[in-house]
VEXNUVEX-823370 format. One record per residue: residue in one letter; x, y, z of N, C-alpha, C in turn. Coordinates in steps of 0.001 Angstrom, whole numbers, plus 500000, padded with zeros to 6 digits. Each point is the difference from the previous one (the first is absolute). Layout:
N
AXYZXYZXYZ ...
***
This chain:
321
X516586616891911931498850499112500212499329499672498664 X499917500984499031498882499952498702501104498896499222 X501399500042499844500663499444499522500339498048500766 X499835500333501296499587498447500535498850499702499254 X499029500211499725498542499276499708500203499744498382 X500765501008499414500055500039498444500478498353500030 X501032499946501048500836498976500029499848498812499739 X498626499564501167499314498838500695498856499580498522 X499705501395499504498793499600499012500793499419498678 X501129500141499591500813499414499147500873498983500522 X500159499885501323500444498341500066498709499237499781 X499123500569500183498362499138500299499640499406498183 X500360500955499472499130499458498438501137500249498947 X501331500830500428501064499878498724501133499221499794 X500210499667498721500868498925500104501348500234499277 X501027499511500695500866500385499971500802499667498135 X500964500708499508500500499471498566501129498825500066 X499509498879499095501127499176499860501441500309500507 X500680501509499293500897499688500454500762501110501671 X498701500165500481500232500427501356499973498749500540 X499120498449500071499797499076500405501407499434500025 X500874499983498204500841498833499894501153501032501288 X500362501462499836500971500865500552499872499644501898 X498999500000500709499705499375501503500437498793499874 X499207499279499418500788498792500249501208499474499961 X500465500875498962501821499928500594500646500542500732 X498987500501501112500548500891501163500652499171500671 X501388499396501094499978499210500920498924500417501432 X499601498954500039499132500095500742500712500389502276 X500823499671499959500645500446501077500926501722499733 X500073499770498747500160501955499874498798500450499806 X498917499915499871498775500620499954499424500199501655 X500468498816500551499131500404501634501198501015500868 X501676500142499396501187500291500784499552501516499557 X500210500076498987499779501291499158499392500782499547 X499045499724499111499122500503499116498946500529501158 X499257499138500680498944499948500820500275500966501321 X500760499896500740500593501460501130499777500895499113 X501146500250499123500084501236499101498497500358499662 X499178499520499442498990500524499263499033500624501574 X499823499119501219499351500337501369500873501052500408 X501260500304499818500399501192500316499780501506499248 X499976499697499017499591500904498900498561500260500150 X499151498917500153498741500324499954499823501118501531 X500807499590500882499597500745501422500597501120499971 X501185500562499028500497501269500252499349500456499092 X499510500133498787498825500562499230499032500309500822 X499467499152500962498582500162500649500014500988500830 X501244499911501294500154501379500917500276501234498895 X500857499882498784500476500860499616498694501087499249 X499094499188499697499107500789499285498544500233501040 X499809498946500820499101499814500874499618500701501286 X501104499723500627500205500217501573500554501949500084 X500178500344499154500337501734500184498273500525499322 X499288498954499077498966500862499743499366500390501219 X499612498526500629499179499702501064500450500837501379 X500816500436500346501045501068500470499313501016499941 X500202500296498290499656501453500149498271500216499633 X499202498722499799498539500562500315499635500082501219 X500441499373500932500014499896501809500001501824499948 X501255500270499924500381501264500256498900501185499139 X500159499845498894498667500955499542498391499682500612 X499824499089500270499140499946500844499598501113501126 X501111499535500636500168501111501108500049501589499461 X500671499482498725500131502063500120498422500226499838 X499223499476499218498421500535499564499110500120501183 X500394499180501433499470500681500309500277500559501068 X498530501299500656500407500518501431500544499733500733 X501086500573500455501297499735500903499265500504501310 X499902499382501304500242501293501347501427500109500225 X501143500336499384501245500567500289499557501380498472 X499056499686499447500012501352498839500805499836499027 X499519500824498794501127500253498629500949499623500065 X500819500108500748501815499831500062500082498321500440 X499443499451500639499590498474499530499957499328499302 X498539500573499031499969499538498624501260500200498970 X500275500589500292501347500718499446501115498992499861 X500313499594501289500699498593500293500040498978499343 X498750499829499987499234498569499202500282500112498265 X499829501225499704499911499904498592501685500331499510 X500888500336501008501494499869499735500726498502500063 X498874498788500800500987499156500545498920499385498190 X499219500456499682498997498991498949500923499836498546 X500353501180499871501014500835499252501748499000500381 X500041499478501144501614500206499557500244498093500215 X498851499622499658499789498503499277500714499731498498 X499633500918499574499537499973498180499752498911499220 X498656500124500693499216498514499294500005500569498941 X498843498468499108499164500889499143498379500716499868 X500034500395501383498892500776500763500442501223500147 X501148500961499556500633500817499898498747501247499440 X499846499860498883499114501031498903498772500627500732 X499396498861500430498552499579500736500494501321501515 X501026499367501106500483500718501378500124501297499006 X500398500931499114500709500769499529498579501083499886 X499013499414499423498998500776499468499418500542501558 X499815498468500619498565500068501583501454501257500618 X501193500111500299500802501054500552499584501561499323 X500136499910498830499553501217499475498604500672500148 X499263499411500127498360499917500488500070500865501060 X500495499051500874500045500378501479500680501425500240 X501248500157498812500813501069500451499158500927499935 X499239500092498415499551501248499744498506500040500680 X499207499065501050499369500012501089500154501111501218 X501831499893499981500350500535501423500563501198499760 X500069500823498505500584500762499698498709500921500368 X498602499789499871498824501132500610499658499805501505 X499956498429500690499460499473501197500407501195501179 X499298500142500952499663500021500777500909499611501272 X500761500043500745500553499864501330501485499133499523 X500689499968498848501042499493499644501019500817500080 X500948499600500548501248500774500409500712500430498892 X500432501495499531500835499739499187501058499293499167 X500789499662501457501325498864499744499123498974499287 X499377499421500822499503498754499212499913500363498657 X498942500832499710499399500237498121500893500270499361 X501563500491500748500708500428499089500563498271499814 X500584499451501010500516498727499609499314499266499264 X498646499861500110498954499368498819500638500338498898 X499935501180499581499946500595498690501556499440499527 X501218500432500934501176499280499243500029498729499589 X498788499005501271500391498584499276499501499701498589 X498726500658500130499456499429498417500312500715498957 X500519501620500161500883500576498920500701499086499384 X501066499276501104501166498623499894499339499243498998 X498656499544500464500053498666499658498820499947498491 X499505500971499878499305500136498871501194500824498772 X500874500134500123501106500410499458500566498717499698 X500509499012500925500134498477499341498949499144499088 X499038500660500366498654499077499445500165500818497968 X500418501325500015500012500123498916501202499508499475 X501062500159500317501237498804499689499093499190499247 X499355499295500637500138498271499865498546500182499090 X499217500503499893499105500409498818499811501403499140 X500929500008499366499797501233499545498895500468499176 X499091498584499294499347500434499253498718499763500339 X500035500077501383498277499930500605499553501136500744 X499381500502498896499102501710500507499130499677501312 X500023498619500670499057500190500882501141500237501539 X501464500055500109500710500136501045500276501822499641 X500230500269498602499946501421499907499279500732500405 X498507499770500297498651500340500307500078500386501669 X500433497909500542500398500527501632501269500907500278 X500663500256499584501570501272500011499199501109499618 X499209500349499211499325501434500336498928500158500913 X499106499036500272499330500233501194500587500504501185 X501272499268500020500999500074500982499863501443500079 X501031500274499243500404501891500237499649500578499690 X498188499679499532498919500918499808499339500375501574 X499903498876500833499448499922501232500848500899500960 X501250500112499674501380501164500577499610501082499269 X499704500461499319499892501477500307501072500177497881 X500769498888500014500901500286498773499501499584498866 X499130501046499492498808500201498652501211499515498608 X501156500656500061500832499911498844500417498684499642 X500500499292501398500339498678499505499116499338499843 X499026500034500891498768499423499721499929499648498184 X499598501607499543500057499871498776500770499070498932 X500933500047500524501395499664498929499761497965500140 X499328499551501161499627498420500152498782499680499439 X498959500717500093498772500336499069500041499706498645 X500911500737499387500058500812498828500430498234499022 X501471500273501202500655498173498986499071498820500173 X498699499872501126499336499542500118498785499992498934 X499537501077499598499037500037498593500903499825498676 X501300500102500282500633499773498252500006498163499971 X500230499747501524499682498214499560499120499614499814 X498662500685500291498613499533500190499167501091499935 X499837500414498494499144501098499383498850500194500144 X499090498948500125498346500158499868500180499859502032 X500428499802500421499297500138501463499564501103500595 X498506500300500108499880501078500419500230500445501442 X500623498886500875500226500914501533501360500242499980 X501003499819498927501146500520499968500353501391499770 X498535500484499364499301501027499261499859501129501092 X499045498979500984499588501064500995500971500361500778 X500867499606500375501421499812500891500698501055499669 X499945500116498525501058500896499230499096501438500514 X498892499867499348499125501507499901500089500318501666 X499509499276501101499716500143501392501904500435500320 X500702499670500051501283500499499942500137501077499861 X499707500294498628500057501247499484499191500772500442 X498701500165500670499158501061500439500006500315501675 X501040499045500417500809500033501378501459501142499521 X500066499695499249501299501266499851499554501458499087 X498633499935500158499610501468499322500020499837498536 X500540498796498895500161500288499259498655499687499136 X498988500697500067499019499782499025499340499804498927 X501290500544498917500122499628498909500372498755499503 X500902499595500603500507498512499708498900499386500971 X499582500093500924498594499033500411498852500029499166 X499520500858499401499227499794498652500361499063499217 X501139500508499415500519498872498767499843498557500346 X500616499661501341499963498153500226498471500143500585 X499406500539500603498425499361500381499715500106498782 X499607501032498839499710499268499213500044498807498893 X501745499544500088500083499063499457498722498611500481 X500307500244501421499390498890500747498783499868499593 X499457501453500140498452499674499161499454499612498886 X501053500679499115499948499362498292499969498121500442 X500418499660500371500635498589499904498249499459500514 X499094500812500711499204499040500376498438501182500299 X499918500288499090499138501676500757498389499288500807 X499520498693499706499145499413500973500108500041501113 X501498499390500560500547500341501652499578501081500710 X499215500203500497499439501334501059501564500217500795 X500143499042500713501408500920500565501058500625498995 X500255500240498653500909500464499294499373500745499812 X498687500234499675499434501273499732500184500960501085 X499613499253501448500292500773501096501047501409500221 X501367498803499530500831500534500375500512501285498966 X499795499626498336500523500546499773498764500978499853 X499165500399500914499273501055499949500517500760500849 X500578499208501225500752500737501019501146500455499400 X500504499775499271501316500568499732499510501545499255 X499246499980499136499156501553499481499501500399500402 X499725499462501401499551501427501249501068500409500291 X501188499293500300501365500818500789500466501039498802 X499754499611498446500395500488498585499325501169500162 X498959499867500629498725501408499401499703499947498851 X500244499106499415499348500097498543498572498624500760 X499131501889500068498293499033500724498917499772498696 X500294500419499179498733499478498674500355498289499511 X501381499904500155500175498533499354499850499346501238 X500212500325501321499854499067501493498493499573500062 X499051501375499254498667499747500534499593498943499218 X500495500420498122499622499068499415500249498207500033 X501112500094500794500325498418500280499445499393501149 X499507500752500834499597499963501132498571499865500060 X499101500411498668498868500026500471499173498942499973 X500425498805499641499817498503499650499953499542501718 X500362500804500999499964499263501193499076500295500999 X499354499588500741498980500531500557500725501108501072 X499267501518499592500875500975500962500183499404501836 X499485499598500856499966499561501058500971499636500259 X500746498754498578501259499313500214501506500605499698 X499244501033499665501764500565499899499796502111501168 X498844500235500266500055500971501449500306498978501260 X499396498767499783500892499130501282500944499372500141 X501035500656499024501119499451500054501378500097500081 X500461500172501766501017500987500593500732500681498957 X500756499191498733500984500329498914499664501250499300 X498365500541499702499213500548499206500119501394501044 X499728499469500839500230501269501008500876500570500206 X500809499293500325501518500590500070500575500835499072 X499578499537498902500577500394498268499321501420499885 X498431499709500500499404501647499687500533501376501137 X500391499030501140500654500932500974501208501014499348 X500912499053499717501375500151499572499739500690499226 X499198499572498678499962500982499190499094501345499780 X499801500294500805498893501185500916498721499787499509 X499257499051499087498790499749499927499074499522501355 X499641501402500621499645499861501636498688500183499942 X499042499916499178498771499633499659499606498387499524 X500848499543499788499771498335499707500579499310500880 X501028500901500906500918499495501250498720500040500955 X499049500854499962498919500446500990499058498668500293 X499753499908497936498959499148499713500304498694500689 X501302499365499504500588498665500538499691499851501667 X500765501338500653499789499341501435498965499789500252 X499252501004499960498228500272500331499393498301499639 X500444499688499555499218498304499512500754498915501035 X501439500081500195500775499162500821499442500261501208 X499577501496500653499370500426501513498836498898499890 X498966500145498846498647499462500229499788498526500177 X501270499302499186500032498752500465500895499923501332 X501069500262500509500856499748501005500013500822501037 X498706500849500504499426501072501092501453500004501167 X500247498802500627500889500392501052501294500137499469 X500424499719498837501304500109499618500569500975499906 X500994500744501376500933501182500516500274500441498978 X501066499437499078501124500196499069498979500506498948 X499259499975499547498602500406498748499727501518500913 X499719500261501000499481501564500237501468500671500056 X501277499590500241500958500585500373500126500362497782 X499723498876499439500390500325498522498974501240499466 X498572499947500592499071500608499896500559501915499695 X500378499744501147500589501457500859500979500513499490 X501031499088499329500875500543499047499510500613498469 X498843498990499461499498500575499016499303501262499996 X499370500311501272499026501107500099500902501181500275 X501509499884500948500849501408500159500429500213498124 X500073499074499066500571500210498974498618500998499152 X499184499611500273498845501197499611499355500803500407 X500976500085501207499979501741500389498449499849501164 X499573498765500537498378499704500859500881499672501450 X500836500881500811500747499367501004498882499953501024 X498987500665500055499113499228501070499643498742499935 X499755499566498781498932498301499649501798499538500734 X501235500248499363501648499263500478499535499783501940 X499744501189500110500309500254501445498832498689500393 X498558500100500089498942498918500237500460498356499908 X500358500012498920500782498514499174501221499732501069 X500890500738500633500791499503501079499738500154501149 X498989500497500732499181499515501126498918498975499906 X499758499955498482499517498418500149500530498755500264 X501013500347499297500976499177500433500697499485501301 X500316500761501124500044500170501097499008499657500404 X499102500017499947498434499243500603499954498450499886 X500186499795498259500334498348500080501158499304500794 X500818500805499744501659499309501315500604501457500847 X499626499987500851500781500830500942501055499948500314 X500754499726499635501571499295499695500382501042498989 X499481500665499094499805500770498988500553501570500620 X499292500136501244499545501375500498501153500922499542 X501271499691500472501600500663500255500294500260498506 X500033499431498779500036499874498920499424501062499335 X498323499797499925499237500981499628499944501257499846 X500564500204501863500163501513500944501286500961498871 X500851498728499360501177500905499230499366499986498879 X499369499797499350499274499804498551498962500982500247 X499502500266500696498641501015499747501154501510500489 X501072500266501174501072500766499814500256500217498607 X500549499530499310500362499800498458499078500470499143 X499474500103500159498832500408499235499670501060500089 X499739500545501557499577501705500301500922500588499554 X501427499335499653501048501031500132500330499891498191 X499524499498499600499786500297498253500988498918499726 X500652498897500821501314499129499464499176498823499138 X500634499532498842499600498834499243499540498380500904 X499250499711499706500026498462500906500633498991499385 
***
């Protein structure tokens, strides 16, 4: 289409060279309407389906995959195989919104295995072609580790990351990808090193500071966490599941205390906050406040009750929660 209009606006005001003028005119004019003229309407129409009619194909079809299916996942699934086996040049674009989705359905909620697993082979497939065909764009390397970061596979993850920051050095969420990788596989040392690259690159960014403060809580090295950390207003980093988690893990169960105790005061009915509560308090040895904290809980959802009954068991009987 952009190339029709280029067209129309240069028959409109450009003029043709002498000797394109004198070369037509010695066209015969009955081989120009026999010949020339089909040929060029045929050409013009198999160009048009050829580049046209499979895009339009396959945005119909991605359409559909984006959105809510009532047949479910394995639907969408459909849609983004038939979007895929066009090969427009809407290819890159279907390749990324598939990977999205995969690593969507790789945590969701009521998705069938089979399905997530077939997700995951198609766009393994097809983001594996996508690097083929660009090798030197850190931003498809980026979606290939999200990919098999969202699976559970920290290593490869890594290894798409990694060639992903050697193409594109200053980006700092290639940064975080790498370090968050790495502090998913325990390795804490190497999550230091890349969060702090990330931070060097920009130490204004509150979220790089964030993170790589989180990474020296999992480090235990707490004098340089506090010191990077103390630029943030404390509120924003005790309310902030990651912070918690990190002081859990790493048995800092006095700042694990502090954190929840602030998440309870804003989010009172929230189950999952007294059940975390209760874990922090058996870790310091207060199993009555544990025991209270999961009948509170049971009070907000009684749905809870059966659950609890084995958790406060667990507890009398000296077992870890």
């Amino acid at each position: 289409f952009f190339i029709l209009v280029l067209a129309l606006i240069h028959s409109s005001v450009g003029k043709p060279s002498e000797a394109l003028l004198s070369a037509v005119k010695g066209i015969d004019k009955g081989f120009l309407n026999r010949v020339i003229v089909p040929l060029t309407s045929v050409t013009f129409i198999f160009v048009f389906y050829v580049v046209n009619v499979p895009a339009l194909r396959a945005s119909t079809q991605l359409i559909l995959a984006l959105q809510a299916s009532p047949g479910g996942p394995s639907v969408n699934l459909e849609h983004y195989k038939k979007t895929l086996s066009y090969r427009s040049f809407g290819d890159a674009e279907a390749r990324e919104q598939l990977v999205q989705a995969t690593s969507q359905a790789a945590t969701a909620q009521g998705v069938d295995p089979k399905t997530r697993e077939r997700f995951f082979d198609l766009a393994k497939l097809e983001i594996e072609k996508q690097l083929d065909r660009t090798p030197e764009d850190a931003r498809y390397f980026l979606f290939a580790g999200s990919l098999f970061s969202s699976f559970g596979d920290h290593d490869r993850a890594i290894k798409y990351f990694i060639k992903a920051h050697e193409l594109s050095p200053k980006k700092q969420g290639i940064l975080f990808s790498i370090g968050s990788s790495y502090l998913n596989k325990s390795d804490f040392e190497n999550a230091v090193k890349f969060t702090k690259q990330a931070y060097d690159l920009d130490p204004s960014y509150t979220e790089a500071r964030r993170i790589y403060g989180l990474a020296l809580v999992y480090s235990k090295e707490t004098n340089l966490a506090g010191e990077i950390l103390k630029t943030l207003p404390l509120e924003t980093v005790l309310g902030d599941q990651r912070f918690l988690q990190a002081f859990f893990v790493s048995g800092y169960f006095e700042q694990a205390l502090a954190s929840i105790n602030l998440m309870i005061e804003k989010d009172p009915r929230n189950v999952q906050h007294f059940f975390a509560r209760a874990s922090v308090y058996y870790r310091l040895g207060k199993n009555s406040a544990a025991i209270a904290d999961l009948n509170k809980a049971v009070e907000i959802n009684p749905n809870a009750k059966e659950q609890v009954a084995k958790l406060i068991a667990e507890i009398k009987a000296g077992r870890a929660l």
